[in-house]
N, C-alpha and C positions, 0 to 999 in steps of 0.2 A: 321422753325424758332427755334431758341434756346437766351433762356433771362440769363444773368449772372450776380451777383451782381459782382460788382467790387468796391471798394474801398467805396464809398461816389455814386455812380452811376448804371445804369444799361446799359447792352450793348446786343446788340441784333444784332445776327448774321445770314448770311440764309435767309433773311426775304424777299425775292422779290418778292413772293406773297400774301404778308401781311401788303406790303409795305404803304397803302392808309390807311389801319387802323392804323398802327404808327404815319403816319403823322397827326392822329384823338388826338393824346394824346399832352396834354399842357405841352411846356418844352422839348420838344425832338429835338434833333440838328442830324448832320448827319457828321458824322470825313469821311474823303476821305481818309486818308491814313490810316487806319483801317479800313477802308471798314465796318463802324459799323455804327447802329443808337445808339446814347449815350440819354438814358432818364434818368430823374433824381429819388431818390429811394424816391418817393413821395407814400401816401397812395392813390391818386389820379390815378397817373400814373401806378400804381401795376393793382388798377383795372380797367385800361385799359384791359393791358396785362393777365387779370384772362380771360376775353373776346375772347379773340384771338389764334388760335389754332396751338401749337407747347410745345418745351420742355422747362419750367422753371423753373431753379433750386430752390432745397429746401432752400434756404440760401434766396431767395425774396420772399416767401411762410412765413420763417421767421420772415423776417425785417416786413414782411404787421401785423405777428401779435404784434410783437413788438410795431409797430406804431399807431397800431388801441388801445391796451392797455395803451397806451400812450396818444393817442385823449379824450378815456372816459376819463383816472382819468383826465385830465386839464378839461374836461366838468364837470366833476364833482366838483371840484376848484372852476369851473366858478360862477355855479349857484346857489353853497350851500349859505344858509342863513347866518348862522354858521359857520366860520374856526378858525383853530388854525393853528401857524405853527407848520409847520413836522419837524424842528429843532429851538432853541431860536433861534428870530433874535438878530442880534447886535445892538440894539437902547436900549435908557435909556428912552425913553416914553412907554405907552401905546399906538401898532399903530391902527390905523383903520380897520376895516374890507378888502377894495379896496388893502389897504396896504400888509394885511396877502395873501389875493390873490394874485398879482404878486409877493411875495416873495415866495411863496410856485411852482406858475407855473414855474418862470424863473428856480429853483433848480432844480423842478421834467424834465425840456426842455434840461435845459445844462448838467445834468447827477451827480448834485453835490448833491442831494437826495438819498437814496435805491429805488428801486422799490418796495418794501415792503409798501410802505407807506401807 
């Protein structure tokens, strides 16, 4: 088996004896004419694939820690007492707390924050 990040996706090639445990992972489709399984580059789906024995590129080794770094800080967004935003928002009130939260997850999710943050 061999796993490859490809674009937005993961494609997994080879895999006819590993085949029952892909089918095991949520989100995973099957292209016929790429002869691939196509799963998606989920933190979920990774850790299928950490399970199951073959060669996966460092570039999905990558993206899982990317993603897993990405999971804390919004957990951490989530449950703090306490937030400010990680840039002025653009409102002329004082917003609420719930407010500064999804203002701060949607930047840090859609990429329009640093990771710094």
């Amino acid at each position: 088996m061999k796993a490859m990040l490809v674009n937005d996706h993961i494609e997994v090639v080879n895999c006819f004896d590993v085949k029952e445990a892909i089918k095991a992972i949520p989100g995973r489709r099957w292209d016929p004419k790429k002869k691939v399984w196509i799963l998606p580059a989920t933190l979920e789906a990774i850790d299928h694939l950490k399970y199951i024995p073959g060669n996966v590129d460092i570039s999905i080794k990558n993206k899982y820690e990317e993603l897993k770094r990405l999971r804390e800080k919004t957990t951490n967004i989530k449950f703090a007492e306490e937030v400010k935003p990680i840039e002025p928002m653009p409102i002329k009130l004082k917003p609420f707390q719930h407010q500064i939260k999804a203002y701060n997850l949607a930047g840090l999710i859609l990429g329009v924050f640093n990771d710094d943050c």
